[in-house]
C-alpha positions in Angstrom: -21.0 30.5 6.9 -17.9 29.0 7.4 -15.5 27.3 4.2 -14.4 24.1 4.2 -11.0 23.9 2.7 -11.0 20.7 1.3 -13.7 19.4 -0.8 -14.4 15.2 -1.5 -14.0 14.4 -5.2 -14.3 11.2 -5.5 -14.3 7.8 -3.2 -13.8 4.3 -5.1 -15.6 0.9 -3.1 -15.2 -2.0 -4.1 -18.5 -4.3 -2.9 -19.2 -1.6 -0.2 -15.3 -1.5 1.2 -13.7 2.0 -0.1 -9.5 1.6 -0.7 -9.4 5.1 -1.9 -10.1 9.1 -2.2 -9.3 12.2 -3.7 -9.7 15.2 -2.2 -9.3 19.0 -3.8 -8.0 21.9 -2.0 -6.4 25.3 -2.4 -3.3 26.2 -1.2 -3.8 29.3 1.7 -1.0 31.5 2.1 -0.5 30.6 5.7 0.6 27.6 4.5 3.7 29.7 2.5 7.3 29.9 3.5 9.3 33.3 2.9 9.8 32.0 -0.6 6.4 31.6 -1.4 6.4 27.5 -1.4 4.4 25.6 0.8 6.4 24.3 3.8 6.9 21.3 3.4 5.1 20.4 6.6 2.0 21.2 5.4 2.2 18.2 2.8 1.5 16.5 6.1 -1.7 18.4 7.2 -2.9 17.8 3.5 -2.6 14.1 3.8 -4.7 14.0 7.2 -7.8 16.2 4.9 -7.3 13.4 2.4 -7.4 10.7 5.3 -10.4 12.6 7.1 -12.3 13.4 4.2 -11.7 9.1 3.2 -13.1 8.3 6.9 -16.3 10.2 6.4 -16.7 8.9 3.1 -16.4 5.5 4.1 -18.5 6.3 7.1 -16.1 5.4 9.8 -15.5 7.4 12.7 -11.8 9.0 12.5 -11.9 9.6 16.5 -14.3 7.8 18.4 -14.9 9.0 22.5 -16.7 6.6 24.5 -17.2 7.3 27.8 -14.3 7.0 29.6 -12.2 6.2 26.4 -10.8 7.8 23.5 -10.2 6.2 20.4 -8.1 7.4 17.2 -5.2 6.9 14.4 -2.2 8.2 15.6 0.4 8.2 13.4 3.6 5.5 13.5 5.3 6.3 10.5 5.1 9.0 7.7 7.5 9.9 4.6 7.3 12.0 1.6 9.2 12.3 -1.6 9.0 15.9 -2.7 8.9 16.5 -6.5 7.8 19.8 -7.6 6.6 22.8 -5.7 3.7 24.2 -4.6 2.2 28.1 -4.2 -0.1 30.0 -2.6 -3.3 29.8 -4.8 -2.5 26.8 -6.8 -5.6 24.2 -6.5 -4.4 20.7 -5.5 -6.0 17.2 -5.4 -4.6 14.4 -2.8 -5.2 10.9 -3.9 -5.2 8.2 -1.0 -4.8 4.6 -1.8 -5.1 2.0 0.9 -1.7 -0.1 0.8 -2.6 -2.7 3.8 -5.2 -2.8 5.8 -3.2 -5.3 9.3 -4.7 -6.4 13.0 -3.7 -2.8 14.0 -2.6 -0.6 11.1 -3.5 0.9 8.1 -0.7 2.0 5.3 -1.5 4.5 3.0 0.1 6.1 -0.3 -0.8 9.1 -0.7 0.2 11.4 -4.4 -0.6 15.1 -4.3 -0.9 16.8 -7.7 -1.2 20.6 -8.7 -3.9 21.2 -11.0 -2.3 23.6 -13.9 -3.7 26.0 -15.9 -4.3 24.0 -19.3 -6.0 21.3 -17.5 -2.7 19.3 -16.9 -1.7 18.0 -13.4 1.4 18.0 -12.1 2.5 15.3 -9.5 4.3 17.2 -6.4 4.6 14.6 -3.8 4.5 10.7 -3.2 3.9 10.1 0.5 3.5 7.5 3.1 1.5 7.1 6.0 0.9 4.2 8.8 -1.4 4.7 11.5 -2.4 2.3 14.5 -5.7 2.2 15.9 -5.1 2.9 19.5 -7.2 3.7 22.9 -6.4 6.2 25.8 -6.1 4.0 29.0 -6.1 4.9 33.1 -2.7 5.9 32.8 -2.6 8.2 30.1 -0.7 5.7 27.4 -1.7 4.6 24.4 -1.9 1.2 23.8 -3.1 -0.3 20.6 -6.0 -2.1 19.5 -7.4 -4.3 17.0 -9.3 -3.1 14.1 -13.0 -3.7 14.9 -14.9 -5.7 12.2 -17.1 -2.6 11.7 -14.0 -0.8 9.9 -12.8 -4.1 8.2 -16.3 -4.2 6.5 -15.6 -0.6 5.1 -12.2 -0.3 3.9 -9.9 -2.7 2.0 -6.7 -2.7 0.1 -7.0 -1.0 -3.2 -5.7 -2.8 -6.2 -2.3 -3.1 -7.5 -3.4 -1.2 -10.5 -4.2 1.5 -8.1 -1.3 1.7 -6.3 1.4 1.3 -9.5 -0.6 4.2 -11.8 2.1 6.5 -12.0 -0.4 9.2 -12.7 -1.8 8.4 -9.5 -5.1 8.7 -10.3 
């Protein structure tokens, strides 16, 4: 049977729309540097689990293919603000917050925290993420489209309290 790396924790909705998610995960050694950190790319891969694992729960398609079209989120814009390292082994959680939710976008903020021994957690990263809803057309482009009332009806903004918890969650 095959494992799934990231398990869903917890998804918040607010009258049926979800504006966030929390997803746990350990840290594989693949995902090491010669040092024994986690590259820092790999803070990237995490946030697409979180941003996966939020789609499902929400119970929106992440990549939709129709025929003769494909549909998905590829990415416009993505920072993150490293602030304490990670390890092989050590059990994370990624908290995703909606921040906007436009015609053709969706921002994110995304905190990843290291679960520690005594029960603590310790904040690694602050991150964020835009993505545009876009469709494959004849010529092989991408051109963007606007998001469908079927997603509007599932996810919204998450509060300001949400966002502004410096604990993140």
């Amino acid at each position: 049977m095959p494992t799934r790396l990231a398990k869903s924790r917890r998804v918040n909705i607010y009258l049926g729309m979800a504006y966030e998610h929390t997803s746990t995960r350990r840290v594989e050694f693949s995902e090491t540097d010669m040092a024994g950190l986690v590259h820092f790319s790999n803070f990237f891969k995490y946030m697409e689990t979180a941003e996966r694992d939020f789609f499902e729960a929400a119970g929106v398609d992440l990549i939709n293919t129709e025929p003769g079209e494909l549909v998905g989120w590829p990415r416009a814009r993505a920072e993150c603000k490293f602030t304490a390292p990670l390890r092989f082994g050590d059990t994370i959680d990624i908290h995703l917050a909606v921040k906007a939710v436009k015609d053709r976008s969706i921002d994110y903020q995304f905190r990843i925290f290291r679960k520690n021994a005594d029960g603590s957690r310790t904040q690694t990263a602050k991150a964020h993420l835009t993505t545009i809803l876009t469709k494959l057309v004849e010529n092989g482009e991408l051109q963007s489209v606007e998001i469908p009332e079927s997603v509007r009806t599932r996810i919204t903004v998450a509060p300001a309290a949400v966002l502004a918890r410096p604990g993140g969650v």
